[in-house]
ROZA-614544 format. One record per residue: x, y negated, z of N, C-alpha, C in turn; residue in three letters. Coordinates in steps of 0.1 Angstrom, whole numbers, plus 2048, in hexadecimal, padded with zeros to 3 digits. Each point is the difference from the previous one (the first is absolute). Example, Ala and Ser with C-alpha at 12.3 -4.5 7.8 and 13.67 -1.06 7.14 Angstrom:
2
n.px	n.py	n.pz	ca.px	ca.py	ca.pz	c.px	c.py	c.pz	code
884	839	84E	7F7	7F4	800	809	7F4	800	Ala
7FC	7F5	7F9	809	7F5	800	7F8	7F5	808	Ser
% end
This chain:
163
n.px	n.py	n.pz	ca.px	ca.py	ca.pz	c.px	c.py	c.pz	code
C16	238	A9C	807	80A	808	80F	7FC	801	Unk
807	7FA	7F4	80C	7FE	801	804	7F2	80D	Unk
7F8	7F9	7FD	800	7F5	80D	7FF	806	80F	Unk
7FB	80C	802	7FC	804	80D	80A	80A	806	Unk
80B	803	7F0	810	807	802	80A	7FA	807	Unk
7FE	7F7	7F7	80A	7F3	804	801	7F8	80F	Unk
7F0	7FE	801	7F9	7FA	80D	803	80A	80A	Unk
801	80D	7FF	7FF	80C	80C	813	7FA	802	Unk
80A	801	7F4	80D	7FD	807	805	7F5	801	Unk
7F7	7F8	804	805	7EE	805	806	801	80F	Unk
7F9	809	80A	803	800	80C	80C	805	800	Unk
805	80B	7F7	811	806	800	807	7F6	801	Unk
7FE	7F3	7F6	80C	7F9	7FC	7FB	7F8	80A	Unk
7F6	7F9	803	7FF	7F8	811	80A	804	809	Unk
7F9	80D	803	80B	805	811	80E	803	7F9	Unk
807	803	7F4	80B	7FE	7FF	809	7F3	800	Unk
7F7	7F4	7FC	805	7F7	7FD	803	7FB	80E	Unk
7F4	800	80F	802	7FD	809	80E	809	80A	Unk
802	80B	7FB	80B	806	804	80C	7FF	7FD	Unk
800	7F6	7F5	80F	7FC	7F5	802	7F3	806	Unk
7F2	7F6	804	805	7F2	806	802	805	80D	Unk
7FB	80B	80A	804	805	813	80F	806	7FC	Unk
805	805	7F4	80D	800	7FE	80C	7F6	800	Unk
7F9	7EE	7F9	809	7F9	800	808	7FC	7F2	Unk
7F5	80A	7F6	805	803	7F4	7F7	7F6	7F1	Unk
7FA	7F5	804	7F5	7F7	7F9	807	7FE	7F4	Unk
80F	804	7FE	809	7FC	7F0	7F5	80E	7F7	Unk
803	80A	805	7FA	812	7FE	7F3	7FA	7FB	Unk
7FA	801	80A	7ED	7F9	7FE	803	7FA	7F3	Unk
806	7F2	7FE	7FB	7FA	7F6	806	808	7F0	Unk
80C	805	803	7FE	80C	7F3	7FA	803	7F7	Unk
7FD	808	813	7F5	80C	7FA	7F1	7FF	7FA	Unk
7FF	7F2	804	7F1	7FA	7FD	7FE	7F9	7F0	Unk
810	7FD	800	803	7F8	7F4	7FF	80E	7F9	Unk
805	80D	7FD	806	808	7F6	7F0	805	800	Unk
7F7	803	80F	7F5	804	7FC	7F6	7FB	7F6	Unk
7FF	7F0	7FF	7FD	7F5	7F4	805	805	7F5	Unk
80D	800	7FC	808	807	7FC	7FC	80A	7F8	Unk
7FB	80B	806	7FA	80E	7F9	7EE	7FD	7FA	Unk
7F9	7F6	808	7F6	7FF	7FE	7FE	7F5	7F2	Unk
804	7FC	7FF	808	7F1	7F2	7FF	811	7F8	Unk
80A	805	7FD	808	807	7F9	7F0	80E	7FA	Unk
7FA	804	80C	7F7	807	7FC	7F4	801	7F6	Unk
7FC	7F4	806	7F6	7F3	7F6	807	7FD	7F5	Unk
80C	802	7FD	806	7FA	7F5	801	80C	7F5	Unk
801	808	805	802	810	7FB	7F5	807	7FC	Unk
7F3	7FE	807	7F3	808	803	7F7	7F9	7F8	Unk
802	7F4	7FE	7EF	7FB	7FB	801	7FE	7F6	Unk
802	807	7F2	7FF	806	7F7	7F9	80C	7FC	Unk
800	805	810	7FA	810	800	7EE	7FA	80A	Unk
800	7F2	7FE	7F0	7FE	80B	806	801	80E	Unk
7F0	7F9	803	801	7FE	80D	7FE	80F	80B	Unk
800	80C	7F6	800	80B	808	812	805	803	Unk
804	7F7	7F5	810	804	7F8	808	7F7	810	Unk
7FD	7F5	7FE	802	7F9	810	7FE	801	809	Unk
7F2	804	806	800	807	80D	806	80C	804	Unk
803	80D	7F5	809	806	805	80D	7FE	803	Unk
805	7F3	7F7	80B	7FE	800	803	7F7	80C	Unk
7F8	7F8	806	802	7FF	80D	7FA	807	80D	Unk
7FE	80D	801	7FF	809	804	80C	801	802	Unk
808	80C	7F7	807	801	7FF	80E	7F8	806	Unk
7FE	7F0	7FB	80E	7FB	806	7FC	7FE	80E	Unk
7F4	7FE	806	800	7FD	80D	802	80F	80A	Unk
7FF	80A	7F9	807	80E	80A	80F	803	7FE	Unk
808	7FB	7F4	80B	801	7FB	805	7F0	80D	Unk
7FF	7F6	7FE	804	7F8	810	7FB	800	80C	Unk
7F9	809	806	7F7	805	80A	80C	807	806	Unk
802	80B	7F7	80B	80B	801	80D	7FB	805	Unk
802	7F3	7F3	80E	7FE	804	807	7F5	811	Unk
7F6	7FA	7FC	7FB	7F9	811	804	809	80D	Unk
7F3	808	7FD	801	808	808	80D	807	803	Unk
809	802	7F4	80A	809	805	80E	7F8	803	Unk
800	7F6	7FA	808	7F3	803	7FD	7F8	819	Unk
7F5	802	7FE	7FA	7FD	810	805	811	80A	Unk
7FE	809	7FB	803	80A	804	80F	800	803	Unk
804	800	7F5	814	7FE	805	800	7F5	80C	Unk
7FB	7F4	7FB	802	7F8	80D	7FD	800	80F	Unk
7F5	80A	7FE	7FA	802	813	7FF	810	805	Unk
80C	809	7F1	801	810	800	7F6	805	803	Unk
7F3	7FE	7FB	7F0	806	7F9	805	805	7F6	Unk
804	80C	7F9	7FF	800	7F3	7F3	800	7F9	Unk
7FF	801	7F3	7F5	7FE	7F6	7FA	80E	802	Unk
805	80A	800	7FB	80C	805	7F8	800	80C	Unk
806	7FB	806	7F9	801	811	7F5	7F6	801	Unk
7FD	7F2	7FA	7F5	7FE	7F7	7F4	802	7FE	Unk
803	807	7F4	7F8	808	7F9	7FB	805	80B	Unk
80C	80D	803	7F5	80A	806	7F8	7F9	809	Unk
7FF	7F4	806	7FB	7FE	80C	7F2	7FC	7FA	Unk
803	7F9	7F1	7F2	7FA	7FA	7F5	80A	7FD	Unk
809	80B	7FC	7F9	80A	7F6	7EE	805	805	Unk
802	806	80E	7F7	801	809	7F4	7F8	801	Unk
7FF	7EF	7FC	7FA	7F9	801	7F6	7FB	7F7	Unk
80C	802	7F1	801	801	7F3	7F4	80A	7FA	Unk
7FD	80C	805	7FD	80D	7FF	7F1	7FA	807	Unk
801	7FF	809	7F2	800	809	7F9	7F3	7F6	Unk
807	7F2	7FD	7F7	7F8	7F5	7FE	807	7F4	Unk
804	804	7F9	7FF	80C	7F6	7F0	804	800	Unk
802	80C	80C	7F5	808	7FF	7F0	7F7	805	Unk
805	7F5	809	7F3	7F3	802	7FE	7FC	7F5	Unk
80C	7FB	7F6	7FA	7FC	7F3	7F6	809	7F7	Unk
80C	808	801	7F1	80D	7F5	7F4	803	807	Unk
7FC	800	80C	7F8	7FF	804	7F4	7F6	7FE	Unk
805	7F2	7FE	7FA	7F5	7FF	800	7FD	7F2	Unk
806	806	7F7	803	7FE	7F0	7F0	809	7FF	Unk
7FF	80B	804	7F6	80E	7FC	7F4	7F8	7FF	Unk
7FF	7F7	80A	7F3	7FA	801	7F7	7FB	7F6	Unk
807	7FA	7F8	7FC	7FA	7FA	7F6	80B	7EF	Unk
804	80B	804	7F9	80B	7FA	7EF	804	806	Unk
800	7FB	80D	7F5	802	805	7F0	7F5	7FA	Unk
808	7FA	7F8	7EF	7F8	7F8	7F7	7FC	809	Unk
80A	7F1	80C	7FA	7FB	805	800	7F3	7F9	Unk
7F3	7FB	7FC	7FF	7F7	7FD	800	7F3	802	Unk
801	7FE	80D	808	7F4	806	808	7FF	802	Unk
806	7F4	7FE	80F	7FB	7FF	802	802	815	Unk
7FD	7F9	801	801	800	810	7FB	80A	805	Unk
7F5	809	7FE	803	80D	80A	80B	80B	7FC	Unk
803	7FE	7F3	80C	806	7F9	810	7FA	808	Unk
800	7F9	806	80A	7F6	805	800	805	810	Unk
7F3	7FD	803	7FF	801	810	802	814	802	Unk
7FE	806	7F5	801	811	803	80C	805	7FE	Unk
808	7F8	7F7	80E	801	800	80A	7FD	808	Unk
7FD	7F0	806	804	802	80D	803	804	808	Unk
7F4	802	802	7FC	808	80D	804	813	7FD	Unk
7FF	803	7F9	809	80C	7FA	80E	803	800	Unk
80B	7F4	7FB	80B	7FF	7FD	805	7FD	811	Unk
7F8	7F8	807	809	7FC	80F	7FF	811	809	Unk
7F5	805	7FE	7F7	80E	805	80C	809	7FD	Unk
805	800	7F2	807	80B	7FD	811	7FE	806	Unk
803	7F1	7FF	80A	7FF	802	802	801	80F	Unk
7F5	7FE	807	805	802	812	7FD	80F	800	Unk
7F9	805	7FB	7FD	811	802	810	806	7FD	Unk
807	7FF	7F4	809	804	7F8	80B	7FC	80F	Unk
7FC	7F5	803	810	7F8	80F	7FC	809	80B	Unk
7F3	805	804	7FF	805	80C	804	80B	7FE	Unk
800	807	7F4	804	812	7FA	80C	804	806	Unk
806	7F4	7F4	810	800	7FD	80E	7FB	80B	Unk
7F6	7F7	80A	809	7FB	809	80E	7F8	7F9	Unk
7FE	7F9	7FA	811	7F9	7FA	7FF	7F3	80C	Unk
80E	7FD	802	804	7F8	80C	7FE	7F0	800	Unk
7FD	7FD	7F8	7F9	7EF	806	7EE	807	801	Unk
7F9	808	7FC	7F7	802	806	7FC	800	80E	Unk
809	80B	803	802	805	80F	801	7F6	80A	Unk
80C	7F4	7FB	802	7F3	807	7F9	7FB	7FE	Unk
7F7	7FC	7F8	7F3	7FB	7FE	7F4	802	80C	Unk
7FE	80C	7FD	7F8	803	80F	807	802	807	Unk
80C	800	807	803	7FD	80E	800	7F2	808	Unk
801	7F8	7F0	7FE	7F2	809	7F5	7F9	7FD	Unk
7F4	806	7FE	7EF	801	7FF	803	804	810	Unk
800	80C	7FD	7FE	807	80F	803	7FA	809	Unk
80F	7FA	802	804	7F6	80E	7F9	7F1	7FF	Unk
7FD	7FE	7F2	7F6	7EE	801	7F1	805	807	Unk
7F9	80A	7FF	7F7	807	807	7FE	804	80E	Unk
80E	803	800	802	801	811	801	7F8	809	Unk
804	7F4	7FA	809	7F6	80A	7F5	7F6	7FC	Unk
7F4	801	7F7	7F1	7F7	804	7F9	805	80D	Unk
800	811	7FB	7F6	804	804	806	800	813	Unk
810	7FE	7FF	802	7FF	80F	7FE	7F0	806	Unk
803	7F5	7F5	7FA	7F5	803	7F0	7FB	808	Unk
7F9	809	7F6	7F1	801	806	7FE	805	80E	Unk
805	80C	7FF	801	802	810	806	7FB	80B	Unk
80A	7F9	7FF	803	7F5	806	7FB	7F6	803	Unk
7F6	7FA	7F7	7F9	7F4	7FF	7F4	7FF	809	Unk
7FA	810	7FF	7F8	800	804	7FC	804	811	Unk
% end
């Protein structure tokens, strides 16, 4: 689970890092990447004494502690603050949430196959998470189907054309 913490905020530090070199700022990037090494050295160094449950929180932990700081370091530079962020993630954040517990519950149901246990979860967790986007309407959804909608139009006016 701790891997899949970590793994959910790799894209943060991606699109920041891409926004620090569209700044001009590649001194910053290498820093920041250096001090993130930096915290992650330091964590492992600190934690694994306490096991490898002692270390996965502990880099848990440091990878939302430079997530954060990134983030709010990128924010001064393109005046996003870290607040405005968040809130924008939070929405998104929430809706994987409730697909996860959805898809976590499953496994209470005493299916005995690995793969239809896989293929019902799936198919459960994608089900809940578009039901949950169609409810809630949050805004890259919406854009989402609007440019479904216009790639749909502009076949389906193709075909008529063609024909």
């Amino acid at each position: 689970m701790g891997q899949s913490v970590v793994g959910a905020l790799e894209p943060f530090f991606m699109l920041s890092a891409k926004i620090i070199l569209a700044t001009g700022r590649s001194g910053l990037l290498l820093k920041l990447h250096l001090f993130q090494k930096a915290i992650a050295i330091l964590t492992i160094l600190f934690t694994f004494r306490y096991g490898i449950t002692g270390i996965i929180l502990g880099q848990i932990a440091a990878s939302l502690f430079c997530t954060l700081l990134i983030s709010f370091i990128v924010g001064k530079l393109v005046t996003y603050s870290l607040y405005h962020q968040i809130r924008d993630v939070l929405p998104y954040l929430a809706l994987t949430a409730v697909s996860g517990a959805v898809v976590y519950s499953f496994q209470y149901l005493h299916i005995s196959h690995d793969g239809a246990l896989l293929l019902a979860q799936t198919i459960a967790g994608f089900g809940m998470y578009l039901s949950c986007c169609y409810l809630l309407k949050p805004k890259a959804f919406v854009v989402f189907l609007d440019l479904v909608r216009q790639s749909v139009q502009k076949r389906s006016n193709s075909l008529q054309v063609s024909t």
